[in-house]
py3Dmol code that shows the C-alpha trace and the ligand (Angstrom):
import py3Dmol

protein = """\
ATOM      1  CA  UNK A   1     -96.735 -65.908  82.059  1.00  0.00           C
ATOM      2  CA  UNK A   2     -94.756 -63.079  82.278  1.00  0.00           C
ATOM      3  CA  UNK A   3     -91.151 -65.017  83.392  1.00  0.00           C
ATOM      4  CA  UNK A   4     -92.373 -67.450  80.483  1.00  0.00           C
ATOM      5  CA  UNK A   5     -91.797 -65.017  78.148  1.00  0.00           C
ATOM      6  CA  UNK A   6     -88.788 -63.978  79.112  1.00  0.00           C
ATOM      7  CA  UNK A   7     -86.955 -67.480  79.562  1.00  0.00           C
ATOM      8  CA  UNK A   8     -88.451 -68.034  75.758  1.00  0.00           C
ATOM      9  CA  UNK A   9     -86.912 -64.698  74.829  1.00  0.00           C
ATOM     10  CA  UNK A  10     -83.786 -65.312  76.172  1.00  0.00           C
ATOM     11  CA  UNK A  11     -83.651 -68.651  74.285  1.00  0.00           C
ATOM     12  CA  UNK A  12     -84.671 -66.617  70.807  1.00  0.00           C
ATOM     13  CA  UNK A  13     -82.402 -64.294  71.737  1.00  0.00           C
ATOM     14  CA  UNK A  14     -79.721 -67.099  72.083  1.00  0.00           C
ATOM     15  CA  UNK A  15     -79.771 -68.186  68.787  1.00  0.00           C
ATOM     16  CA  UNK A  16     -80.560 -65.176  67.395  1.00  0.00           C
ATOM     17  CA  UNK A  17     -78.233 -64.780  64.452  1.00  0.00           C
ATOM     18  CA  UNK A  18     -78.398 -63.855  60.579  1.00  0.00           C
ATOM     19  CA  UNK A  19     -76.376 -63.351  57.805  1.00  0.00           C
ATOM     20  CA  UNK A  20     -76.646 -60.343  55.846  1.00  0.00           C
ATOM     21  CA  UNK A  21     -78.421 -61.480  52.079  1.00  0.00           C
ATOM     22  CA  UNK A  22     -76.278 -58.951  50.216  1.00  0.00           C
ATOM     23  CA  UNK A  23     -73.173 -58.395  52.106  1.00  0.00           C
ATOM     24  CA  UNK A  24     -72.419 -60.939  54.437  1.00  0.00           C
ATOM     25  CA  UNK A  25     -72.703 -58.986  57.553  1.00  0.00           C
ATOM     26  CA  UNK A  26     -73.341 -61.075  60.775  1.00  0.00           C
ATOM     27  CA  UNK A  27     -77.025 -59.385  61.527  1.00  0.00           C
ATOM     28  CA  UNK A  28     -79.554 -60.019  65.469  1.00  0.00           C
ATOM     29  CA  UNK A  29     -82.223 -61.070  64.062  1.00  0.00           C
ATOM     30  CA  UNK A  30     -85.505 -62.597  66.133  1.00  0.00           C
ATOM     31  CA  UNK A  31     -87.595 -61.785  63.168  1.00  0.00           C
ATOM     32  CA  UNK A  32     -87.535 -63.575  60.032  1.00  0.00           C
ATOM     33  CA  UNK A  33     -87.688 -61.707  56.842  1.00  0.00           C
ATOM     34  CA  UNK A  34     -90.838 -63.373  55.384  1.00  0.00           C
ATOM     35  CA  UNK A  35     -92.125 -62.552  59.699  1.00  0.00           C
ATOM     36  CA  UNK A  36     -91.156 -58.995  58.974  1.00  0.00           C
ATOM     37  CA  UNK A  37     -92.625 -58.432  55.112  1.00  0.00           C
ATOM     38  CA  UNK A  38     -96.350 -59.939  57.260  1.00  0.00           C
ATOM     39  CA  UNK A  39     -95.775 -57.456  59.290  1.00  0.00           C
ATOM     40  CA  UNK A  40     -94.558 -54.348  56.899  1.00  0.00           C
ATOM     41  CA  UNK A  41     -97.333 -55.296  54.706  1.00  0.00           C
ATOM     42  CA  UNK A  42     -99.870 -55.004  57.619  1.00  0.00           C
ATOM     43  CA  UNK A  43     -97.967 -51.484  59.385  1.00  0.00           C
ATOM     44  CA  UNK A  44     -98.299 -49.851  55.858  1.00  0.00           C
ATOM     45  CA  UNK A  45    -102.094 -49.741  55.307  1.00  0.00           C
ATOM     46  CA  UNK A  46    -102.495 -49.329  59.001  1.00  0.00           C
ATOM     47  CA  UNK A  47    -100.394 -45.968  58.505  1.00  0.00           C
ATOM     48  CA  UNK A  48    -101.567 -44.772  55.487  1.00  0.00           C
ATOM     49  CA  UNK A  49    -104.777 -45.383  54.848  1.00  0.00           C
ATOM     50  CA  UNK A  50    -105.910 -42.735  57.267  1.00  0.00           C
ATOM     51  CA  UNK A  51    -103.611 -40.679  55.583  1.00  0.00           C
ATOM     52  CA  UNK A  52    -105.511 -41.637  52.434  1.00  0.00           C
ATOM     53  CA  UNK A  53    -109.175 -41.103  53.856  1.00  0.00           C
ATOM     54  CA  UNK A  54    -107.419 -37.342  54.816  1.00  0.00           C
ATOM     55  CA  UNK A  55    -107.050 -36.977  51.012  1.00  0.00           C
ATOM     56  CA  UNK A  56    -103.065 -37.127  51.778  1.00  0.00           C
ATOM     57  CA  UNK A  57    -102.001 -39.499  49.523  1.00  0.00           C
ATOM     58  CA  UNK A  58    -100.573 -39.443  46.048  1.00  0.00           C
ATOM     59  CA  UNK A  59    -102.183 -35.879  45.281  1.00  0.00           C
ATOM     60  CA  UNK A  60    -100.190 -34.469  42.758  1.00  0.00           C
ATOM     61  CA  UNK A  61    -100.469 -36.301  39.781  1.00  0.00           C
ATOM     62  CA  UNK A  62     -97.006 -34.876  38.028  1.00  0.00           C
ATOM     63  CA  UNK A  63     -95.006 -35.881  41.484  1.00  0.00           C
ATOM     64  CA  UNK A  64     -96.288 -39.478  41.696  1.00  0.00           C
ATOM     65  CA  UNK A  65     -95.546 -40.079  37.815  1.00  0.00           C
ATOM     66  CA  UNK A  66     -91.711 -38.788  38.608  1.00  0.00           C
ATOM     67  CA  UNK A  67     -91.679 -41.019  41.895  1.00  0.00           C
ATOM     68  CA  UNK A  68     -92.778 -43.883  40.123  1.00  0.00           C
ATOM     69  CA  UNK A  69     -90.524 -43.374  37.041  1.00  0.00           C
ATOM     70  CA  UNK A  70     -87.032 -43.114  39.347  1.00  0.00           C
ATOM     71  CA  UNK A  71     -88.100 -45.830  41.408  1.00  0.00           C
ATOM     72  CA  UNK A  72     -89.957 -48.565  39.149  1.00  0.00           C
ATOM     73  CA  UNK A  73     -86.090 -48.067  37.713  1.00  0.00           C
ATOM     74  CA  UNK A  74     -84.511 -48.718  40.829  1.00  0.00           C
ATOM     75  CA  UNK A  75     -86.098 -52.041  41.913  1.00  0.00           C
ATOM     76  CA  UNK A  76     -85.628 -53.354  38.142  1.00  0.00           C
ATOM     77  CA  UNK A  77     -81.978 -53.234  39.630  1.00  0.00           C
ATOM     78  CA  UNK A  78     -82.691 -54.138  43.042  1.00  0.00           C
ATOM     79  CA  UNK A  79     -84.226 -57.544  41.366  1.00  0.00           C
ATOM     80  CA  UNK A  80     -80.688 -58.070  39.369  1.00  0.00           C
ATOM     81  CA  UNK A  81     -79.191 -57.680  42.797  1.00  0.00           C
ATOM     82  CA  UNK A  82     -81.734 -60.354  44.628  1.00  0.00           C
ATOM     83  CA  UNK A  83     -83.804 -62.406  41.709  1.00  0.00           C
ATOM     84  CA  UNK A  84     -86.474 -63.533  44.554  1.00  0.00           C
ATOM     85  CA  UNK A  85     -87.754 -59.966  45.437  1.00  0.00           C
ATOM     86  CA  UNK A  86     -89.525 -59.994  42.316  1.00  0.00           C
ATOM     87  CA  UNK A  87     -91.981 -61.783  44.562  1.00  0.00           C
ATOM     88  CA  UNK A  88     -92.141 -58.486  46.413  1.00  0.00           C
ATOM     89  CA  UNK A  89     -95.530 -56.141  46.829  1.00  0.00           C
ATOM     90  CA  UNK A  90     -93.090 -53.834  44.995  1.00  0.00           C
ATOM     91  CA  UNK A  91     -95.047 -50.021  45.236  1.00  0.00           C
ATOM     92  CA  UNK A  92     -94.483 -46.311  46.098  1.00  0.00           C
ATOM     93  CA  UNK A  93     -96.955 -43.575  47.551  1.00  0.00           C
ATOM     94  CA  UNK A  94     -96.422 -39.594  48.032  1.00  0.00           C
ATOM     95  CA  UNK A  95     -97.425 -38.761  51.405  1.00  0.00           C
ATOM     96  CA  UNK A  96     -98.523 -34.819  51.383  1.00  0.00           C
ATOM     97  CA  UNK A  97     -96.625 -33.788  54.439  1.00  0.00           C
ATOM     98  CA  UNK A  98     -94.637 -30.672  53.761  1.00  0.00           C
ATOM     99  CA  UNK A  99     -93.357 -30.600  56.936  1.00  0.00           C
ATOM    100  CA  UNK A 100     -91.787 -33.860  56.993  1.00  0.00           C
ATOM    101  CA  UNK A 101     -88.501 -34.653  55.469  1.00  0.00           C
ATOM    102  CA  UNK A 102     -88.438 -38.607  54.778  1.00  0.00           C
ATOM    103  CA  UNK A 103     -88.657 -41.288  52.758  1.00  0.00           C
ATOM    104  CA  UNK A 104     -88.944 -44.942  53.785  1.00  0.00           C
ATOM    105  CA  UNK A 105     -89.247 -48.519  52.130  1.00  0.00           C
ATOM    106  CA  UNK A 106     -90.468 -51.727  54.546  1.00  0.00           C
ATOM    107  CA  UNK A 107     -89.258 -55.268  54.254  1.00  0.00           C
ATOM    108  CA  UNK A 108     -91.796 -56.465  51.392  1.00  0.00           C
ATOM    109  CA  UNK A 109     -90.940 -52.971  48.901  1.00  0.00           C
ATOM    110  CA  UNK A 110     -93.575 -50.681  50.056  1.00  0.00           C
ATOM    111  CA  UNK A 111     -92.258 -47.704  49.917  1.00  0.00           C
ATOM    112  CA  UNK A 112     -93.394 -43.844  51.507  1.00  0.00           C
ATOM    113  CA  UNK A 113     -92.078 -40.296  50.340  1.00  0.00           C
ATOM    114  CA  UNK A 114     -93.265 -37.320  51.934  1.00  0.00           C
ATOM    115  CA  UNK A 115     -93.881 -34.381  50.128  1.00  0.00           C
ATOM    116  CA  UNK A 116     -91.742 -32.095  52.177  1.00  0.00           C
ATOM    117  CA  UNK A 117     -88.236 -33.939  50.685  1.00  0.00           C
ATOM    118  CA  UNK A 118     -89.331 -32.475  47.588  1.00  0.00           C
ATOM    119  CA  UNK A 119     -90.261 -29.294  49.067  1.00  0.00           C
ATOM    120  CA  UNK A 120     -87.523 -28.394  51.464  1.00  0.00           C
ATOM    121  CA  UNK A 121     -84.659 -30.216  49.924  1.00  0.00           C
ATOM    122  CA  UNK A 122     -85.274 -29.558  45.736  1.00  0.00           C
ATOM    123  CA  UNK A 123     -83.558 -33.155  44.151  1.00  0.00           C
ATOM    124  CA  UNK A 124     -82.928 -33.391  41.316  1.00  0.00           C
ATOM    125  CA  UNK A 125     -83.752 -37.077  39.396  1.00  0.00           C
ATOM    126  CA  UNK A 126     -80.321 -37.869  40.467  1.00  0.00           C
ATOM    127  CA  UNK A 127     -80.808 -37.176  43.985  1.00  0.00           C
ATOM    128  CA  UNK A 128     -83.757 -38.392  44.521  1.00  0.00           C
ATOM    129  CA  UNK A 129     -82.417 -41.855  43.254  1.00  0.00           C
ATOM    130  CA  UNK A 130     -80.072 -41.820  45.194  1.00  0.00           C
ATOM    131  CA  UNK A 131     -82.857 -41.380  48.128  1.00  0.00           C
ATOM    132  CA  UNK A 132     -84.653 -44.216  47.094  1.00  0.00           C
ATOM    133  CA  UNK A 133     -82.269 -46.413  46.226  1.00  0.00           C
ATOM    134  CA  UNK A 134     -80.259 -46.297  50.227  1.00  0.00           C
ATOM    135  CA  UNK A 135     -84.085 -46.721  51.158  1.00  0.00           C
ATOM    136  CA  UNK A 136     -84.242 -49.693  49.068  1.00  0.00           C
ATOM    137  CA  UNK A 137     -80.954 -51.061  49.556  1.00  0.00           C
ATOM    138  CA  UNK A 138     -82.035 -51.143  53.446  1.00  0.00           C
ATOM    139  CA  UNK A 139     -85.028 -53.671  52.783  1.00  0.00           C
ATOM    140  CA  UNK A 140     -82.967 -55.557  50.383  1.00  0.00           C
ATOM    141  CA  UNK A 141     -80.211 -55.841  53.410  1.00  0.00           C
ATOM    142  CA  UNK A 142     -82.632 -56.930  56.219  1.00  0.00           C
ATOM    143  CA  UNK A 143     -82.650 -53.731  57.713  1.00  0.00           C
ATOM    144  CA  UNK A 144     -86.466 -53.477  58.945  1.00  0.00           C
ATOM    145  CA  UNK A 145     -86.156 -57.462  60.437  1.00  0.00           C
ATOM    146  CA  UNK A 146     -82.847 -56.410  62.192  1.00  0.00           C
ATOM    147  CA  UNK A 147     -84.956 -53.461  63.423  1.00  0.00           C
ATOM    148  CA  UNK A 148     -88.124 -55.022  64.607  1.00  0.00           C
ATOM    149  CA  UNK A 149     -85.954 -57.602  66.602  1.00  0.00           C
ATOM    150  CA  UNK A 150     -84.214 -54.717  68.180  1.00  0.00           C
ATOM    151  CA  UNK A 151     -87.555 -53.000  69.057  1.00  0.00           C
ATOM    152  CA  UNK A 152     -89.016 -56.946  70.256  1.00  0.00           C
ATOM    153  CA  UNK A 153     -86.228 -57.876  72.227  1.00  0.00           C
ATOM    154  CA  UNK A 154     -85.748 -53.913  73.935  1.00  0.00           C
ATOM    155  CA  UNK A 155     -89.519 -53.921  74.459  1.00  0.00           C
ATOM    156  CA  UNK A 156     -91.125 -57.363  75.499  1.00  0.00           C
ATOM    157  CA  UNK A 157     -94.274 -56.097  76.071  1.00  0.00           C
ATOM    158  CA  UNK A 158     -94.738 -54.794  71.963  1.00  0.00           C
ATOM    159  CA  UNK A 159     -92.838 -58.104  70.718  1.00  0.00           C
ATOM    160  CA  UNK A 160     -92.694 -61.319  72.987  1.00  0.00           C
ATOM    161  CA  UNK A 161     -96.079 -60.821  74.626  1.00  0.00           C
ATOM    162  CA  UNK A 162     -97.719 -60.648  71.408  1.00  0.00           C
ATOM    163  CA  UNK A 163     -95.928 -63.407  69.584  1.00  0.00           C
ATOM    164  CA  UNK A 164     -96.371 -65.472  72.295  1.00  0.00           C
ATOM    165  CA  UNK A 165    -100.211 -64.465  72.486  1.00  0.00           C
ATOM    166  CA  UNK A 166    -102.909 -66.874  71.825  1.00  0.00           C
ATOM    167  CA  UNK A 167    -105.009 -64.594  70.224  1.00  0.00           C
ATOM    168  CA  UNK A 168    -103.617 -64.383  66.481  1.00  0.00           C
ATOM    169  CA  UNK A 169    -104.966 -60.402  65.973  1.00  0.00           C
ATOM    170  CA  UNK A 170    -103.545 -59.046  69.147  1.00  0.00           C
ATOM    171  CA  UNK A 171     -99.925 -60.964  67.967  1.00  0.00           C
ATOM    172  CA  UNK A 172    -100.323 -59.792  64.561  1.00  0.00           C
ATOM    173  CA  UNK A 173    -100.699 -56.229  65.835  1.00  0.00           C
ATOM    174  CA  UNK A 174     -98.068 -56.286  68.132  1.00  0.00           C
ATOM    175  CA  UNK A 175     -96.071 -57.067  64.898  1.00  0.00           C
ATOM    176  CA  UNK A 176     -97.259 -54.223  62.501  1.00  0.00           C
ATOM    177  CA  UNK A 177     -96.630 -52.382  65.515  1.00  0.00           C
ATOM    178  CA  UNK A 178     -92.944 -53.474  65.508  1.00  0.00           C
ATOM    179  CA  UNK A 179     -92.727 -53.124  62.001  1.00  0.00           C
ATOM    180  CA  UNK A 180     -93.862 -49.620  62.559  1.00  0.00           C
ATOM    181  CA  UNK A 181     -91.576 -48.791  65.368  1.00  0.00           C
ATOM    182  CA  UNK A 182     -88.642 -50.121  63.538  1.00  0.00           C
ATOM    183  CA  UNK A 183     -88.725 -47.789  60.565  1.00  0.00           C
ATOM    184  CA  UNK A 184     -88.604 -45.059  62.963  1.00  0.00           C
ATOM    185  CA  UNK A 185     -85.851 -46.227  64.500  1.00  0.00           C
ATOM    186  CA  UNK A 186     -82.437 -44.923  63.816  1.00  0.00           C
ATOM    187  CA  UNK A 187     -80.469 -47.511  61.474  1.00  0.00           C
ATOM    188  CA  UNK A 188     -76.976 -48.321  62.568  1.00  0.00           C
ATOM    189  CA  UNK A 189     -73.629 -46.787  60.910  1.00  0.00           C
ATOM    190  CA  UNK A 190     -73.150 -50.437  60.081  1.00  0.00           C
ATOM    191  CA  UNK A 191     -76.410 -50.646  58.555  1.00  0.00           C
ATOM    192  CA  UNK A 192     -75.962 -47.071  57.369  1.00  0.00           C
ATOM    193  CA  UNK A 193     -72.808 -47.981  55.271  1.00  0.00           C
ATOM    194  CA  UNK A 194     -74.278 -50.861  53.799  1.00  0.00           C
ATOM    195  CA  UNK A 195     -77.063 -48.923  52.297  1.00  0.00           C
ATOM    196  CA  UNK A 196     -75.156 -45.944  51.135  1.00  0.00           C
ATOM    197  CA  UNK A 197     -72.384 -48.581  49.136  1.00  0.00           C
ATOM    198  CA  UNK A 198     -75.529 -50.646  47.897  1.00  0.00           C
ATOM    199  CA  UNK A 199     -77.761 -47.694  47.095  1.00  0.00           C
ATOM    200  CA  UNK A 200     -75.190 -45.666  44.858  1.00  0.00           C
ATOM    201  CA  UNK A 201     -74.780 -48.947  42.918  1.00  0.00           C
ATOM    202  CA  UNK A 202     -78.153 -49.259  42.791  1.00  0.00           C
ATOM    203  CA  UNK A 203     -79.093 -45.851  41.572  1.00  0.00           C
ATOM    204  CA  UNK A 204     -75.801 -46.038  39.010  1.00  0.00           C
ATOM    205  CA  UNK A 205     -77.108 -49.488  37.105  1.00  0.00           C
ATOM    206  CA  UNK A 206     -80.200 -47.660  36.974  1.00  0.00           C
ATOM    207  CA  UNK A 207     -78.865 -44.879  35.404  1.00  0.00           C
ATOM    208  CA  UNK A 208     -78.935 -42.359  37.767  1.00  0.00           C
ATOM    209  CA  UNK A 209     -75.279 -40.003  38.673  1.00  0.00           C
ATOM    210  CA  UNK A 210     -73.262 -41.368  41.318  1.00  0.00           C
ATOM    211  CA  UNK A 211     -71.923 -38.069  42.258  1.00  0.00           C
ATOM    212  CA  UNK A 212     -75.790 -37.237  43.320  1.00  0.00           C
ATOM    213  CA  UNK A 213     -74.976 -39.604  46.373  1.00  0.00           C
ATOM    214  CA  UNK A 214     -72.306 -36.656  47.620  1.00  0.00           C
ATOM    215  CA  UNK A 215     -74.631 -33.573  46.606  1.00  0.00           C
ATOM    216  CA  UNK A 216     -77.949 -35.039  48.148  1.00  0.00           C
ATOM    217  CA  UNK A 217     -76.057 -35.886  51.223  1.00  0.00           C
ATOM    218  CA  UNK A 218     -74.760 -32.534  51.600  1.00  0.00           C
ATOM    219  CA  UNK A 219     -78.496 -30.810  50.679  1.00  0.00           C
ATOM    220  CA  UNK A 220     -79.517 -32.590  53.698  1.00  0.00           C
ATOM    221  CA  UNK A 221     -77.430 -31.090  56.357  1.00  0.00           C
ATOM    222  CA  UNK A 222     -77.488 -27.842  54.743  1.00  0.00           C
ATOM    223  CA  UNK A 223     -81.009 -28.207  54.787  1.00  0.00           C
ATOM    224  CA  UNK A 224     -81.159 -29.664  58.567  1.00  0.00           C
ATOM    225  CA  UNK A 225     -78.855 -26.841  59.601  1.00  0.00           C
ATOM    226  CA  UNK A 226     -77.907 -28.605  62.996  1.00  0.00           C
ATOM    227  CA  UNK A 227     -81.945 -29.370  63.560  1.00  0.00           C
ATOM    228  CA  UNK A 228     -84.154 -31.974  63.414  1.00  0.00           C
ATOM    229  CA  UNK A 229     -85.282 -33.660  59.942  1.00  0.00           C
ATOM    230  CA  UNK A 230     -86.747 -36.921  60.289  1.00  0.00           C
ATOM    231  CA  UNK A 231     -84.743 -38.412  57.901  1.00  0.00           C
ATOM    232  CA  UNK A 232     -81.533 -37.319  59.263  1.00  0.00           C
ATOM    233  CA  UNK A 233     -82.550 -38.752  62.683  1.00  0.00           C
ATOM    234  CA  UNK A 234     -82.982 -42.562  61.394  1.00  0.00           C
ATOM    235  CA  UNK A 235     -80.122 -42.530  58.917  1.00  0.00           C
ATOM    236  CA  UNK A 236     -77.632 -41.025  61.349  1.00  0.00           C
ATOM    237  CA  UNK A 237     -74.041 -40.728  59.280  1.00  0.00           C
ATOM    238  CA  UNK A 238     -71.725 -43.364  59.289  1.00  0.00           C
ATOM    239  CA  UNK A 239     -67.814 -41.659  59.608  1.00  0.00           C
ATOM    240  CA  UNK A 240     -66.465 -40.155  56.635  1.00  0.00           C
ATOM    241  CA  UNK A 241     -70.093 -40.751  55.022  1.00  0.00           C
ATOM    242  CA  UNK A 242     -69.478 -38.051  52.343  1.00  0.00           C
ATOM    243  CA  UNK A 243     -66.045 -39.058  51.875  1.00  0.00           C
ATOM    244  CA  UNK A 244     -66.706 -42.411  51.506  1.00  0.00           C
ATOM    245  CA  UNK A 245     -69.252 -41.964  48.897  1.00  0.00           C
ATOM    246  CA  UNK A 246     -66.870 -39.857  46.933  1.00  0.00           C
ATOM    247  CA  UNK A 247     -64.591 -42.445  47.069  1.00  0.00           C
ATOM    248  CA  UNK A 248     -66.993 -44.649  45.363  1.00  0.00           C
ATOM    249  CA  UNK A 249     -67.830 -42.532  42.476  1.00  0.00           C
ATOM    250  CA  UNK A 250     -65.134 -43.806  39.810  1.00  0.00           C
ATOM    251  CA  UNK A 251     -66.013 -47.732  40.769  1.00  0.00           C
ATOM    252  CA  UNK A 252     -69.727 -46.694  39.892  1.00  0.00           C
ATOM    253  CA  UNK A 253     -69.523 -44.678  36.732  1.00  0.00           C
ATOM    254  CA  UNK A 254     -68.873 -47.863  34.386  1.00  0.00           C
ATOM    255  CA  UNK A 255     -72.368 -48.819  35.424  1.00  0.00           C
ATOM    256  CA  UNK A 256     -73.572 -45.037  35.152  1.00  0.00           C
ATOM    257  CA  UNK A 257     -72.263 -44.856  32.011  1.00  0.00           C
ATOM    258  CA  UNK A 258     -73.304 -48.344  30.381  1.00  0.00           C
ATOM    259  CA  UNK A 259     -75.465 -47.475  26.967  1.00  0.00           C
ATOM    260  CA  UNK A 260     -79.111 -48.306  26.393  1.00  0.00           C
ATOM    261  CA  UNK A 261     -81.776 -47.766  28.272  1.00  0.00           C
ATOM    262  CA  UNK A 262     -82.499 -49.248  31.672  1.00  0.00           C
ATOM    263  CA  UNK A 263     -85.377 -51.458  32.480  1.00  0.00           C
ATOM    264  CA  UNK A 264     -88.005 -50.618  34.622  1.00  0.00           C
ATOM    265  CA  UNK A 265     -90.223 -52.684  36.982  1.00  0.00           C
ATOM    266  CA  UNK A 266     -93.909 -51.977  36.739  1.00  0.00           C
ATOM    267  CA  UNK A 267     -95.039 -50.979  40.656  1.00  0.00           C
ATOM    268  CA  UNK A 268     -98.127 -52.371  42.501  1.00  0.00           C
ATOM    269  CA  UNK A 269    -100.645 -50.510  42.552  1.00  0.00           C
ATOM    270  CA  UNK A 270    -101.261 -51.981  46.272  1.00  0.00           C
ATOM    271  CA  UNK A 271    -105.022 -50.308  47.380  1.00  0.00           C
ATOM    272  CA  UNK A 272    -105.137 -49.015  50.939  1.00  0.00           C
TER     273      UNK A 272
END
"""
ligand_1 = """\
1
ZN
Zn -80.253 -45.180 55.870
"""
view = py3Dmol.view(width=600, height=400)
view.addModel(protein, "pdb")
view.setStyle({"model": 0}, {"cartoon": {"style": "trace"}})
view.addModel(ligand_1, "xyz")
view.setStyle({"model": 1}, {"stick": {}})
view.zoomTo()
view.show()
């Protein structure tokens, strides 16, 4: 069974080849992206609703209504970007974790903040668009897929044996587990740039100040302070990050500065 597996790995793995949706990028992928939304959809309630029976979820009223304002703005945008994600489960919940600096969107749009960005690092709207939209701009890019094939193909014993399982619960588990494992994984720089160029554009057609991108960016290390914030750990900086996103500033203030107001999508309110 065992050498099965791995001769049908190696053949995945053969073949194993994407583009990127948005910019072109030559992405490993074993995991389709409808495979990995399944899966993301499945890893999020399995990871939060505990979280929600702990009375952890969504608990300040004010925060939530500001979350759901920046972002519901964002994926209006993300939607211009790729029409078909309006298909997408589309949502955003507060985790109450003040100790934990992250935010994270799956394949699918379902999206995580924990409480402690807004503690410890004090964005402003700006910012935190600018948070949400690289977050974004990785599910729009194929990021968590790219991930979970990494996290398949490194550990055969989470991915193959379970996709290659007979019994349909254990194979999807062992692909919420994937799902879950990949968005703690660190992202590429590859990956890393593609976010921070799509998510400033993102967060400018929404509205939102492209200078933020430099400002949030540099709250974070000052914040981190040469230790460990989750968030810093799975986006690790491409070179020049800072100066690259300064660089990008003039292209994106036409969009910044477009008049009217911006459309907004209406989230899912997805129950857990
Ligand atoms: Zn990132």
């Amino acid at each position: 069974m065992k050498r099965l597996i791995t001769v049908l790995s190696c053949i995945i793995l053969l073949s194993a080849c994407a583009t990127n949706p948005v910019t072109g990028r030559k992405q490993f992928i074993i995991v389709s992206e409808s495979q990995a939304i399944a899966a993301s959809k499945q890893a999020y309630v399995q990871m939060l609703s505990p979280l929600q029976k702990a009375g952890k979820i969504d608990r300040d009223p004010a925060l939530k209504a500001r979350i759901d304002r920046i972002t519901g703005r964002l994926v209006a945008q993300a939607i211009h970007f790729r029409p078909e994600t309006a298909q997408w489960g589309w949502t955003v919940k507060v985790i109450d974790d003040p100790k934990t600096v992250n935010a994270f969107c799956m394949a699918g749009g379902r999206m995580a903040v924990y409480s402690g960005l807004i503690q410890q690092i004090q964005p402003s709207d700006n910012e935190l668009a600018q948070v949400m939209g690289h977050e974004i701009a990785h599910a729009l890019s194929n990021h968590t897929a790219e991930k979970m094939s990494v996290a398949m193909a490194s550990d055969l014993a989470v991915g193959a044996v379970a996709a290659t399982s007979d019994n349909p619960d254990l194979a999807l588990q062992g692909a919420a587990l994937a799902a879950a494992v990949a968005i703690q994984l660190p992202n590429s720089r590859q990956a890393e740039k593609e976010a921070d160029r799509i998510g400033i554009e993102l967060a400018a057609r929404a509205g939102y100040d492209p200078h933020a991108a430099v400002t949030l960016w540099q709250k974070m290390e000052k914040v981190s302070g040469g230790g460990r914030l989750e968030f810093l750990s799975t986006h690790p900086a491409p070179e020049k990050r800072m100066e690259t996103l300064k660089s990008l500033v003039p292209q994106m203030m036409p969009y910044y500065q477009q008049p009217g107001d911006r459309p907004s999508y209406k989230l899912r309110d997805v129950s857990l």
